[in-house]
C-alpha positions in Angstrom: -22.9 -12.0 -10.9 -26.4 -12.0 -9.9 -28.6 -9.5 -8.0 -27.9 -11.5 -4.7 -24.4 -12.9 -4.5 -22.4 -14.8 -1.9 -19.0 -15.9 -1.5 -16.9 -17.8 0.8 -14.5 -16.4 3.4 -10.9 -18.4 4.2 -8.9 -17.9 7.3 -5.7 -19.7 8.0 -7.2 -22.6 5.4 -10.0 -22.6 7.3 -13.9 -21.6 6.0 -15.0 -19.3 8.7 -18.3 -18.4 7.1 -19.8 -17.0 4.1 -20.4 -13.5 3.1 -23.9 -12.0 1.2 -24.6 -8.8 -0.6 -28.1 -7.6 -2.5 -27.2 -5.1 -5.5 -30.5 -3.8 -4.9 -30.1 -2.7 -1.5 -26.7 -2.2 -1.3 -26.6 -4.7 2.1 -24.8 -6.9 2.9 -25.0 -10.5 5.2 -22.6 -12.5 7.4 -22.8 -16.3 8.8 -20.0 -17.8 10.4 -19.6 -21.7 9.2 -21.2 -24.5 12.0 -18.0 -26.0 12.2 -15.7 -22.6 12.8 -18.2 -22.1 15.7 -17.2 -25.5 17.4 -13.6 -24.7 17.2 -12.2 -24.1 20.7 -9.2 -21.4 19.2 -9.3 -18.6 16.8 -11.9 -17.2 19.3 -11.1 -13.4 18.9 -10.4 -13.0 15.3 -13.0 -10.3 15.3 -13.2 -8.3 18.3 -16.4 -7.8 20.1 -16.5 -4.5 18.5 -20.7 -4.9 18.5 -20.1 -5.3 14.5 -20.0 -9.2 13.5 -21.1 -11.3 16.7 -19.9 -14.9 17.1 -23.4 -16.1 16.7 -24.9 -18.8 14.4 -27.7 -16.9 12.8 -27.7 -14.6 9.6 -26.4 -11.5 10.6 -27.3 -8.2 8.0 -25.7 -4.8 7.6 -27.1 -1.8 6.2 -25.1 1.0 8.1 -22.1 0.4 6.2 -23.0 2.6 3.2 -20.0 4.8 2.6 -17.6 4.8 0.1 -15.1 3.2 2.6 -17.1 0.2 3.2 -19.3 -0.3 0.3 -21.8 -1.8 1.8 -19.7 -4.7 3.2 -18.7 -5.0 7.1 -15.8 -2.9 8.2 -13.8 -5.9 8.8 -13.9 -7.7 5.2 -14.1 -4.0 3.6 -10.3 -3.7 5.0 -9.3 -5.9 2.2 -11.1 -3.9 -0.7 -8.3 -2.0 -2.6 -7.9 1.8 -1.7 -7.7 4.9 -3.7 -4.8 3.7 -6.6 -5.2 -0.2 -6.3 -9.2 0.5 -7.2 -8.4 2.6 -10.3 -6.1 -0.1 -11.6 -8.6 -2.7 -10.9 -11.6 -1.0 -12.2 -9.3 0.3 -15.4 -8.6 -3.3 -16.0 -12.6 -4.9 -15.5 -13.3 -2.4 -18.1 -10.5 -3.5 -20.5 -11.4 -7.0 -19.9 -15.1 -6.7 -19.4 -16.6 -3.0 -20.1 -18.5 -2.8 -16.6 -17.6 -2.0 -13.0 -17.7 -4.3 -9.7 -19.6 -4.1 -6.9 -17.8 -4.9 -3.2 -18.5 -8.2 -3.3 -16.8 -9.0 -7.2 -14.1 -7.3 -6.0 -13.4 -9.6 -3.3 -13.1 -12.5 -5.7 -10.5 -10.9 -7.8 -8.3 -9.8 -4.5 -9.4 -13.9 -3.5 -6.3 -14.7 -2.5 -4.1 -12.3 -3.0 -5.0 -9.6 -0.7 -3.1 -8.0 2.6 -3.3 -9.9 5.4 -4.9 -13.3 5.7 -8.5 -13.5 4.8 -9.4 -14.8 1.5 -12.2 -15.0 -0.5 -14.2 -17.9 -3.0 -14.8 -18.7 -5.3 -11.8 -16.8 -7.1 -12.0 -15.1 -10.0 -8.8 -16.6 -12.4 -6.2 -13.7 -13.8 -4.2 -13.9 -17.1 -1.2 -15.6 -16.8 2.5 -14.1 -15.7 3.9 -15.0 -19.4 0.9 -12.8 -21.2 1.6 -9.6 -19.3 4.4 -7.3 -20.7 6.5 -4.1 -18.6 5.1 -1.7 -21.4 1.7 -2.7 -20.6 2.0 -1.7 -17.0 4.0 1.7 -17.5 1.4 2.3 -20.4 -1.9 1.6 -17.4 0.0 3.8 -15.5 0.1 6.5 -18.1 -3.9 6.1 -18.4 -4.7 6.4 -14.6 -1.7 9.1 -13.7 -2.1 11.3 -16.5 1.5 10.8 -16.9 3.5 11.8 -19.9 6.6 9.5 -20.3 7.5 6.7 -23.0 6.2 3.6 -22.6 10.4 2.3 -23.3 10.7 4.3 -19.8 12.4 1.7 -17.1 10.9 2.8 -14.1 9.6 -0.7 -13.6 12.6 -2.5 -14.3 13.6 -4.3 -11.2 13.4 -7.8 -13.3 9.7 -8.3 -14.5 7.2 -6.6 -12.0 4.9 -8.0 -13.5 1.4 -6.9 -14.4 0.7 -3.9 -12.0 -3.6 -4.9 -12.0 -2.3 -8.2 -10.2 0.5 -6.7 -8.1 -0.8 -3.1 -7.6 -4.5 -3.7 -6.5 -4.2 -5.3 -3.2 -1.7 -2.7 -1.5 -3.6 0.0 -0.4 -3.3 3.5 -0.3 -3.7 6.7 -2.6 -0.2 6.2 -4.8 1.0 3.9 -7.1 2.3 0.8 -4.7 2.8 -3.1 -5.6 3.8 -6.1 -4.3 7.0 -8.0 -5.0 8.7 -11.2 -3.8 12.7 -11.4 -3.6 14.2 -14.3 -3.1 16.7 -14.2 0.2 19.6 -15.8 -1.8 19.1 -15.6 -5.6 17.7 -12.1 -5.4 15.7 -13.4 -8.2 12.2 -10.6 -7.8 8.6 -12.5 -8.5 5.3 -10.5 -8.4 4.2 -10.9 -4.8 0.5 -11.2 -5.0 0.4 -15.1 -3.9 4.2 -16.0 -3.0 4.3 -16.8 1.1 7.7 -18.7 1.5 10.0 -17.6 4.3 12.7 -18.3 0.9 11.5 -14.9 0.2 11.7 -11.2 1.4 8.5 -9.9 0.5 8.2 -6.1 0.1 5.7 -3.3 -0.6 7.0 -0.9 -2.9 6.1 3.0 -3.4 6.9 3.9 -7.3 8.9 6.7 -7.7 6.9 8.3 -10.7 8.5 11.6 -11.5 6.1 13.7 -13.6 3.8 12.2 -10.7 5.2 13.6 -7.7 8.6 15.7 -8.4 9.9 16.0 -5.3 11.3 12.5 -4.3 8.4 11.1 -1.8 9.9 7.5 -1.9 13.4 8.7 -0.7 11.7 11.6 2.5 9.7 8.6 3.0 12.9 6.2 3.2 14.9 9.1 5.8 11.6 8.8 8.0 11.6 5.4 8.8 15.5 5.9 9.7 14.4 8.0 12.1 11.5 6.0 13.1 14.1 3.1 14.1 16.6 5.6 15.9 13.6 6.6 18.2 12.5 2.8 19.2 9.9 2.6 17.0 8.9 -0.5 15.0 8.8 -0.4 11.4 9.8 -3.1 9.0 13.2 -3.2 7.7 13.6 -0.8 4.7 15.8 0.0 1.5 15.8 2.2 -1.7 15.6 0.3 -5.2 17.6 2.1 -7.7 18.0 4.8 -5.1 14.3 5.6 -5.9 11.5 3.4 -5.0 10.7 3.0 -1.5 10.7 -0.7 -0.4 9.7 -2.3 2.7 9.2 -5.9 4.2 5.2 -6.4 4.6 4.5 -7.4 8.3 1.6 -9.6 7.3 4.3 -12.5 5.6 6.6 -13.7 8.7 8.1 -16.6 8.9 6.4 -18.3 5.5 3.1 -17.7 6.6 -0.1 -14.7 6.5 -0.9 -12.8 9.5 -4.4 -11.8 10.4 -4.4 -7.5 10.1 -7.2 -5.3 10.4 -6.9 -1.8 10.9 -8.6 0.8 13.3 -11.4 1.5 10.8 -11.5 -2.4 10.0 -11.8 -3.3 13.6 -14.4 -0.5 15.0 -16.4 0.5 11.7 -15.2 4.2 12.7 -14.7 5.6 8.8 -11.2 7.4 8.7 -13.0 9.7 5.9 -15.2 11.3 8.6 -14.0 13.1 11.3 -16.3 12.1 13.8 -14.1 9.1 15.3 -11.4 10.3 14.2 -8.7 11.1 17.0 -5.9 9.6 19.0 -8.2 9.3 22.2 -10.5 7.1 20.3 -7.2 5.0 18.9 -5.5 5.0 22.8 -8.7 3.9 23.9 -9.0 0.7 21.2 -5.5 -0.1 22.3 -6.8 -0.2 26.1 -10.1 -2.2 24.8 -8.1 -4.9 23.2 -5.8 -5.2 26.4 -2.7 -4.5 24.4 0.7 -4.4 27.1 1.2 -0.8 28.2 4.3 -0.6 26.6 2.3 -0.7 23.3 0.3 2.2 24.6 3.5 4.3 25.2 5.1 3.3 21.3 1.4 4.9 20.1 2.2 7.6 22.2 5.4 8.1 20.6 4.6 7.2 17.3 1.6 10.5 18.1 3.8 12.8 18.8 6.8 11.9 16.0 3.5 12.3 13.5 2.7 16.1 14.9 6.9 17.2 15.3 7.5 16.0 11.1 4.5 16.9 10.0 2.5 13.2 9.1 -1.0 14.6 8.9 -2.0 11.8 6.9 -2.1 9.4 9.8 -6.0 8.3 9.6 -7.7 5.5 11.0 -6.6 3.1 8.7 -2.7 3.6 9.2 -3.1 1.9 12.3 -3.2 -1.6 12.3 -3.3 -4.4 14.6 -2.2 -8.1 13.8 -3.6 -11.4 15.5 -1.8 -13.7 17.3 -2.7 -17.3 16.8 -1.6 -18.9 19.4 -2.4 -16.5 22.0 -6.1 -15.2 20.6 -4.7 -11.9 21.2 -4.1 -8.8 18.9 -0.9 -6.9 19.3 -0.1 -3.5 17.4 1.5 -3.9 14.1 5.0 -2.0 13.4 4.2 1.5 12.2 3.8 2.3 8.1 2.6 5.2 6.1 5.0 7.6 7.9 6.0 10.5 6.3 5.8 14.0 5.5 2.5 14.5 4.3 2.4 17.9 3.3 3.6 19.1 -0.6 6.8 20.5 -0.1 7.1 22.1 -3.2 3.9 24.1 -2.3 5.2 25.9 0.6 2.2 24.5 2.3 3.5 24.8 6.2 -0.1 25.1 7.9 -3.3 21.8 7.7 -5.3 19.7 9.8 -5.0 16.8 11.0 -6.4 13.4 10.1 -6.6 12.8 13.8 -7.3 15.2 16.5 -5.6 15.5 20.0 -7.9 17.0 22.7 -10.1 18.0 20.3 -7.8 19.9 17.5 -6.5 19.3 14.3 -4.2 22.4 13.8 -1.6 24.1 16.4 -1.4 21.1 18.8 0.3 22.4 21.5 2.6 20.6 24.5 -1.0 20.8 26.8 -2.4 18.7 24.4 0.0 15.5 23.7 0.4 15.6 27.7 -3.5 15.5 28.4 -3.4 12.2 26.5 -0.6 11.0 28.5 -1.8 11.5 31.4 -5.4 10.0 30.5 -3.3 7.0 29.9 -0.8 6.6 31.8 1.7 7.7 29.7 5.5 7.6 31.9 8.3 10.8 31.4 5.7 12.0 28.2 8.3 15.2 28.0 11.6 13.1 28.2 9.8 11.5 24.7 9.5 14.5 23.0 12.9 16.0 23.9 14.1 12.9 22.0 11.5 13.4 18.9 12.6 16.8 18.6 16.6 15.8 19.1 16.0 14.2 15.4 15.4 17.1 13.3 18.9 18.3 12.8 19.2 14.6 11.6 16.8 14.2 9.0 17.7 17.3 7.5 21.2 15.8 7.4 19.7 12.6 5.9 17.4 14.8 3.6 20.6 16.6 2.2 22.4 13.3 1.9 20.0 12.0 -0.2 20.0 15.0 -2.3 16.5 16.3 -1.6 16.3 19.5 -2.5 17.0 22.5 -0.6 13.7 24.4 -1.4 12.4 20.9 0.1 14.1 20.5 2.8 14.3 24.5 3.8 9.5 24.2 3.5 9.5 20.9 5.8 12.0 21.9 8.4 10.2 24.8 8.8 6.8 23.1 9.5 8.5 21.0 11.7 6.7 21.3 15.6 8.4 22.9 18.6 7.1 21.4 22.2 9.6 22.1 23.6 12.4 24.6 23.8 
């Protein structure tokens, strides 16, 4: 591509505008289309967040300069691949090309393809299903992991997941994930990078890579969203594949068709690298801005305080989302994901900070703190919910046990696990 570079940008089948970016300055530019503007719905599909204004005019952006954003606004930088789908993608440009992408190439290869429904062209085209064999993915994986298994290993068995640069760089995250599609009767699996059909249950997958992470992530992370449902809260249905990988249903395919996500950081522009918007008041308070129902406002609250009783530090800006409702112009917030014990085990680490603070701390949150939120928002019986957070924990240790986690494992978490109240 050239110094300056523009591409298109494709909502619901529908050219909302048209996205710029200079190389040299690292800037980028957004215009909504003349025609989107005339349209009488799909008013609030970017919140007045004082980021991207529903005007005619050019608008630039130079503030978005960290690795999070790249130099593109917060709310089209929410589809750039994360930590692990960016290694696979940039492994495989250099394969295929010997050079890296800027922000803007990389939206044309996730065109399409990409979590939630905005979409990108022109798109860039992708080898076909038929030239992409298993070994080739377990053998990327070996390159970017570090990992020393055969390439005959079956880890990616479940019948062809395909090539893990088309399937693997649109999930998001910091481990290896990938999309696949099942098919509700045949069971037949198909990579799930474009597939849509309500014929399909269409899952996000976690890889169970052992010489990668040795104490059984996928399966803690499979016991916490029991949990998770026990307590009210919503989270996509879930299951084990070959009692390993963690699978659940994406809640950006219902019904045949793509929902609209962003999340926190892709709403506000508040970076959940940096710690300086980083805290549940500033995530209560978006809720409250986007006129969610109150009863959204007390699942956050419980969904705060099962994250600081098991121990999921790791619940930044960007594992909370938010998904649009079409027909009402509204956002709603999405079920919960991401949610698990965050910590190493195996490290006997019992003692970290927070991704986001509560009153002000990261570390030894204390009953004060959890109830000064709930009373700033109207939070009802905030000691009645943690009673029946903390009722769980002889639970998931059964479940741990059950699914033959390790004692050592289950002995380091169940000690780090939070005490309100007595």
């Amino acid at each position: 591509m050239a110094a300056q570079q523009t591409i298109r940008v494709i909502l619901f089948g529908i050219e909302i505008g048209t996205i710029g970016f200079d190389e040299q300055t690292n800037r980028s530019s957004f215009q909504f289309h003349p025609d989107f503007l005339q349209r009488a719905d799909l008013q609030n599909i970017f919140p007045d967040t004082k980021i991207i204004k529903r005007v005619p005019q050019v608008q630039l952006f130079s503030q978005f300069q960290s690795n999070t954003f790249k130099g593109l606004p917060p709310q089209f930088a929410d589809s750039l691949p994360d930590k692990f789908g960016s290694i696979i993608l940039n492994e495989w440009i250099k394969q295929e090309e010997n050079r890296s992408l800027n922000a803007l190439e990389q939206l044309t290869y996730i065109s399409n393809r990409g979590m939630g429904a905005l979409e990108y062209k022109p798109q860039k085209q992708l080898p076909d299903h038929s030239r992409i064999q298993i070994e080739q993915v377990i053998q990327i994986l070996k390159n970017v992991l570090g990992l020393k298994r055969s390439a005959k290993q079956d880890t990616l068995n479940q019948a062809a997941l395909v090539n893990i640069f088309k399937i693997g760089t649109s999930a998001g995250g910091a481990k290896p994930k990938i999309l696949i599609s099942e098919h509700k009767k045949t069971k037949e699996i198909i990579s799930g990078d474009i597939e849509t059909s309500d014929d399909y249950n269409h899952y996000l997958i976690k890889l169970n890579l052992e010489e990668y992470d040795s104490y059984q992530a996928e399966i803690i992370e499979y016991c916490y969203s029991i949990i998770l449902k026990q307590l009210g809260i919503r989270m996509t249905d879930c299951k084990l594949i070959d009692q390993k990988h963690f699978a659940t249903i994406r809640f950006d395919r219902q019904n045949g068709e793509k929902q609209h996500i962003l999340t926190a950081t892709g709403m506000t522009g508040w970076d959940f690298k940096s710690a300086e918007y980083s805290s549940y008041e500033n995530l209560f308070s978006l809720c409250s801005f986007l006129k969610l129902p109150h009863a959204q406002l007390e699942e956050l609250y419980k969904r705060m305080i099962f994250n600081v009783v098991f121990r999921n530090d790791d619940d930044h800006l960007k594992n909370h989302s938010f998904i649009y409702n079409c027909e009402k112009d509204n956002w709603q917030l999405s079920p919960v994901y991401d949610v698990t014990y965050s910590l190493n085990p195996q490290l006997n680490v019992l003692n970290s900070r927070r991704a986001l603070s509560i009153n002000g701390k990261r570390s030894k949150i204390q009953l004060e703190d959890v109830l000064k939120i709930a009373t700033a928002f109207t939070i009802k019986n905030p000691k009645s919910l943690i009673r029946e957070t903390q009722a769980k924990k002889e639970l998931l240790v059964k479940l741990l046990q059950e699914h033959s986690i390790p004692d050592s494992v289950v002995q380091t978490m169940s000690k780090s696990f939070a005490n309100f109240i007595s």
